[in-house]
C-alpha positions in Angstrom: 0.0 0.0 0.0 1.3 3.8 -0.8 2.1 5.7 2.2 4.1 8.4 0.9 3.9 10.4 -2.7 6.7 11.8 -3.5 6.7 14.8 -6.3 9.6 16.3 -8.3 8.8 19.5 -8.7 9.9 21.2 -12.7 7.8 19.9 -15.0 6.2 18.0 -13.1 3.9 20.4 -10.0 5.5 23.4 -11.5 6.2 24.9 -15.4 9.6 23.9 -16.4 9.1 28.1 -17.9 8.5 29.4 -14.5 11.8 27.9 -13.4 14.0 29.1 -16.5 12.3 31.8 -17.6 11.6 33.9 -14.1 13.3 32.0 -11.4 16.8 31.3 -13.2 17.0 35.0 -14.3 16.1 36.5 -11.5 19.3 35.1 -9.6 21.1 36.0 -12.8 20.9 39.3 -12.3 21.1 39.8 -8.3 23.7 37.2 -7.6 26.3 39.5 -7.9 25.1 42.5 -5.5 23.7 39.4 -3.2 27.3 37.9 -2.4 28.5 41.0 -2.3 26.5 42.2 0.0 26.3 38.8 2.4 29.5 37.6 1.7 29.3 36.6 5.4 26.1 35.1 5.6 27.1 31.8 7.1 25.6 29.9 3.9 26.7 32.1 1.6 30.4 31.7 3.5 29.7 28.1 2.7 28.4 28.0 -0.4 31.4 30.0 -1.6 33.9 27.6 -0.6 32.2 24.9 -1.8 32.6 26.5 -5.1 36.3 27.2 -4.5 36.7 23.3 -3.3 34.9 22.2 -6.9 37.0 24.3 -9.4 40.2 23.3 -7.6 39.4 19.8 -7.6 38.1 20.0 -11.5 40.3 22.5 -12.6 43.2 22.7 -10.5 42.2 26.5 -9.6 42.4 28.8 -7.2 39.3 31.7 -7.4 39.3 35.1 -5.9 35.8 36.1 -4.7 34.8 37.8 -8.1 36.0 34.7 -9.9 33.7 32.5 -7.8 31.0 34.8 -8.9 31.6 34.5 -12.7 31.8 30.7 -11.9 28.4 31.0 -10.1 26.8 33.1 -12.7 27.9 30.6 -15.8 26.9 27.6 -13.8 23.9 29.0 -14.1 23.7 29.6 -17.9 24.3 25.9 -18.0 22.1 24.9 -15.2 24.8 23.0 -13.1 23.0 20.8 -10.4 25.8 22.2 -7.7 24.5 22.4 -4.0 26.5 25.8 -4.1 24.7 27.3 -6.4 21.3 26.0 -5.2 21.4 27.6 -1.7 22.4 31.1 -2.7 20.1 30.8 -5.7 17.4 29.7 -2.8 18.8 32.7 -0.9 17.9 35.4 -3.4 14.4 34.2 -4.3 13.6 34.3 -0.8 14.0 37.8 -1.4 12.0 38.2 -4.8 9.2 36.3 -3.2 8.9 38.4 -0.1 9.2 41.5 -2.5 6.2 39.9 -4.2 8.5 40.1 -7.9 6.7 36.6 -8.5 4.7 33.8 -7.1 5.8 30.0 -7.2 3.8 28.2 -10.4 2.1 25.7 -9.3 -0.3 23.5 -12.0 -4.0 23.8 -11.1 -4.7 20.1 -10.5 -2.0 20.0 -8.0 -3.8 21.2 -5.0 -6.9 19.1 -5.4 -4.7 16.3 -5.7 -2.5 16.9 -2.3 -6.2 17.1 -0.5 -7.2 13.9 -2.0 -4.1 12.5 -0.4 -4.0 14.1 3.1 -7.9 13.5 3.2 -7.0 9.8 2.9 -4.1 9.9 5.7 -1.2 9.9 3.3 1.8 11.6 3.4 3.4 14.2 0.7 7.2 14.8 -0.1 9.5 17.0 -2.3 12.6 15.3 -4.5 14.2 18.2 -6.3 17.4 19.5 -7.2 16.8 22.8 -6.1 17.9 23.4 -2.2 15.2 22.2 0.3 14.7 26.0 1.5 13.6 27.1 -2.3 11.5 24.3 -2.6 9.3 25.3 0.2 9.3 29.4 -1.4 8.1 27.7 -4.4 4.9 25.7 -2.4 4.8 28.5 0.4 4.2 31.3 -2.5 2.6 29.6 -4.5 -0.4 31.1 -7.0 -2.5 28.7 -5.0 -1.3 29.6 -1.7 0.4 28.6 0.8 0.6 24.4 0.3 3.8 23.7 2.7 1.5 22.4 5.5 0.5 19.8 3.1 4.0 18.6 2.6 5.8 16.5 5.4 9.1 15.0 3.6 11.6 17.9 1.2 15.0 15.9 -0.1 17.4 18.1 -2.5 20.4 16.4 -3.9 22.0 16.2 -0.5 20.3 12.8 -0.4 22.3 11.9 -4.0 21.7 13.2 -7.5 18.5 12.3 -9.0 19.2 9.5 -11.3 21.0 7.4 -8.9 19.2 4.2 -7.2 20.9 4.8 -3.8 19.1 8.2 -3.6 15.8 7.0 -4.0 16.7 4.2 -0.8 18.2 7.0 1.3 15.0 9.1 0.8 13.2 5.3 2.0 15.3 4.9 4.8 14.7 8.4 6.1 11.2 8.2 5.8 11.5 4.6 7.2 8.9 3.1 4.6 9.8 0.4 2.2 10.2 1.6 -1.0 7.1 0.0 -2.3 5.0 2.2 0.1 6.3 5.3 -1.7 4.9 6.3 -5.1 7.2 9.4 -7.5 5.9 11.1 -9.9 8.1 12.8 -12.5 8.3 14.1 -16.1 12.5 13.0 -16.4 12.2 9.1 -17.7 15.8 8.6 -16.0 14.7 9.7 -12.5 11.7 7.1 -13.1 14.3 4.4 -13.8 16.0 5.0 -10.8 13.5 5.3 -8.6 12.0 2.1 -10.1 15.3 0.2 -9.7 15.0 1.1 -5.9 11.5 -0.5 -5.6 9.3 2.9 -5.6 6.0 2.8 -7.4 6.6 5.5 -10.5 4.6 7.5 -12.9 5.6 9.6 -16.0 3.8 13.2 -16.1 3.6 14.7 -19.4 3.6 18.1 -18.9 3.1 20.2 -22.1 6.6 20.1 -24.1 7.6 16.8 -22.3 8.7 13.7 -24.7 6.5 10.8 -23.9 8.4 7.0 -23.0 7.6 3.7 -22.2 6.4 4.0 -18.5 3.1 4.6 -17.4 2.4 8.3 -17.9 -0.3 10.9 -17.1 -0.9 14.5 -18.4 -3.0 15.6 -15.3 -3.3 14.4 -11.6 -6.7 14.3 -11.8 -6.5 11.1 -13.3 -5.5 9.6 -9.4 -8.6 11.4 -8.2 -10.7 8.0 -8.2 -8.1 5.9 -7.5 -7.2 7.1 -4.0 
């Protein structure tokens, strides 16, 4: 029996355009003034010699502060999944959603189906590569609300990178289900794959713009409605 759904989040509860089309350049063009400005913020401490760790190992380099920036600001054009980036990138939209510059996207059918699942005494988590902190910005500004009372489990690739078996078995270890007691729903077919190789229940959402594959796919939550 399904205890737990887990949800990816771009392109899957939320527009894969809200994320690369508002939210990616948005921290494009603050990141520099934010570092700057909270250069000893103790994540932003962190997050900075994380970066300088990663270049030296990859590229045997040494980066002054505005060289991490430049490296921050192209890992960006090319959407690195580095934990680095993610938490200052989590940092400023924390301020463009308090400033009310934007509200997290969040598909219409996605609500409804979260109620359905609380209403039946189920549980609700988060798997996505962006930090746990904007995950919940995303859900707790949300253009329907706030929805992070609705969610008991966030993982971010601290657990392990998305396509990697042993991440989907951390996440079932720390939720201390079997994996068969935890359904995922998300539009990247590799993610499926490992999620399915770990034991986890899995569904394909095809999102508008997302290529269809050989799992089991939906277009709408909806579709769960009558099944929970």
């Amino acid at each position: 029996m399904i205890k737990l759904f887990l949800f990816d989040i771009e392109g899957t509860t939320t527009d894969i355009n809200f994320v690369h089309k508002v939210l990616f350049p948005y921290s494009e063009k603050c990141l520099k003034d934010y570092v700057l400005n909270h250069q000893n913020h103790p994540t932003v401490v962190k997050a900075l010699e994380d970066v300088r760790k990663t270049v030296q190992q990859e590229e045997q380099k040494q980066l002054g502060l505005y060289e991490v920036i430049e490296k921050l600001l192209e890992w960006i054009k090319i959407d690195r999944k580095h934990g680095a980036l993610k938490e200052i990138q989590g940092l400023i939209w924390d301020v463009g959603y308090t400033k009310n510059d934007f509200k997290g996207h969040v598909y219409p059918d996605v609500k409804p189906f979260f109620m359905k699942i609380l209403d039946k005494g189920l549980k609700i988590g988060i798997y996505s590569s962006g930090s746990i902190h904007a995950q919940k910005l995303i859900f707790g500004y949300s253009t329907e609300g706030d929805l992070t009372p609705m969610i008991s489990y966030y993982f971010d690739t601290q657990v392990g990178g998305k396509r990697e078996r042993k991440s989907y078995q951390r996440i079932a270890e720390e939720t201390r289900l079997s994996p068969a007691e935890i359904h995922f729903f998300s539009d990247i077919p590799e993610e499926l794959e490992a999620a399915q190789d770990a034991g986890m229940g899995i569904t394909h959402i095809l999102r508008a713009g997302t290529k269809p594959s050989h799992f089991e796919a939906v277009s709408d939550f909806r579709v769960f409605m009558d099944f929970l």
